[in-house]
N, C-alpha and C positions, 0 to 999 in steps of 0.2 A: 318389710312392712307387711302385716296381714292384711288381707282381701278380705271382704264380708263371705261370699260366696261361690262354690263352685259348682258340677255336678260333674260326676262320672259314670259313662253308660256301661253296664256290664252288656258283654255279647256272646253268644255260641253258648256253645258244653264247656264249665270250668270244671277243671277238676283239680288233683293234690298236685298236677305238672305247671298248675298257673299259680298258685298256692304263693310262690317268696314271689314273684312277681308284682301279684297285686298288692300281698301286706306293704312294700317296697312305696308302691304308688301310694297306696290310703296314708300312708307314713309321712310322705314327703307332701300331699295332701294337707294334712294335718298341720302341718308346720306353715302354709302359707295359707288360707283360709280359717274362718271361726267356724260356718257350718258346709256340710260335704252333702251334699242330695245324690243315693246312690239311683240311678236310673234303672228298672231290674228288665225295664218294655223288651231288652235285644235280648236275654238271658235266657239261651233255652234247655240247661238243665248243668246240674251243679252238683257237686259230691259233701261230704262231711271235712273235708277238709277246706272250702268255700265257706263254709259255715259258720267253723273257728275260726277263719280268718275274718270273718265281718263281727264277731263277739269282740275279736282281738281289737277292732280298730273300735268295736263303742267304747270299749274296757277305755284304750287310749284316750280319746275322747272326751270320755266327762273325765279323766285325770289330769287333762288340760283346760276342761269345763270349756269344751267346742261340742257342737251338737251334728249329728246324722239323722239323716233324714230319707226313709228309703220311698219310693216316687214310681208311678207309673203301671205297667200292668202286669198279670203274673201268666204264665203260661202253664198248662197243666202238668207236664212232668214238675216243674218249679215246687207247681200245689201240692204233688202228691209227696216230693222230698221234705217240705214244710211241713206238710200230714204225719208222716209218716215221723217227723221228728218230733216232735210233739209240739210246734211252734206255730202251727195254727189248730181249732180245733174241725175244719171241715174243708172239705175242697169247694163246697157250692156255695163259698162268701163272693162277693162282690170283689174285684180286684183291689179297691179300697179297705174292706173289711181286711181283707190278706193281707196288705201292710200294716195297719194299724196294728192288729193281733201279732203279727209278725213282728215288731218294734216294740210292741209292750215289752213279748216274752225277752227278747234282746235285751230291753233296760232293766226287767226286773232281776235277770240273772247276773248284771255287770254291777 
């Protein structure tokens, strides 16, 4: 039976060695919850393969028409991989503004 909701805190440096671990979790996630609130507050910096894994799970996502929700604050290597990828447009947004822009560019590519 699904659950309304859950949240999962990301923590540390992820990089491609946490990669099948976490699609793994967002996967089996997905399968018991309708929306997933990813927590980014402990997450203190991330590679390109963290990246495609959370496009992975919204792609997942609205193909089972359950929603992500990413929550919480960003820290600045965070900011400047988001910068640097084209998935926000500034590092000097509001932690707020970084997720919203950060979750647009997400849905508009999935």
């Amino acid at each position: 039976m699904e659950s309304d909701t859950t949240t999962i805190k990301l923590t540390g440096d992820l990089s491609i060695s946490d990669a099948a671990d976490l699609k793994s979790k967002f996967l089996l996630l997905l399968q018991e919850y309708n929306t997933i609130n990813i927590d980014m507050s402990g997450l203190e910096d991330f590679d390109a393969a963290i990246i495609q894994i959370l496009f992975a799970t919204c792609i997942q996502a609205k193909k089972e028409k359950k929603n992500i929700e990413f929550k919480g604050s960003v820290v600045q290597p965070v900011r400047r991989k988001m910068f640097l990828s084209g998935l926000i447009d500034s590092m000097e947004l509001t932690d707020e503004a970084v997720l919203q822009q950060f979750t647009r560019k997400i849905r508009v590519a999935t």
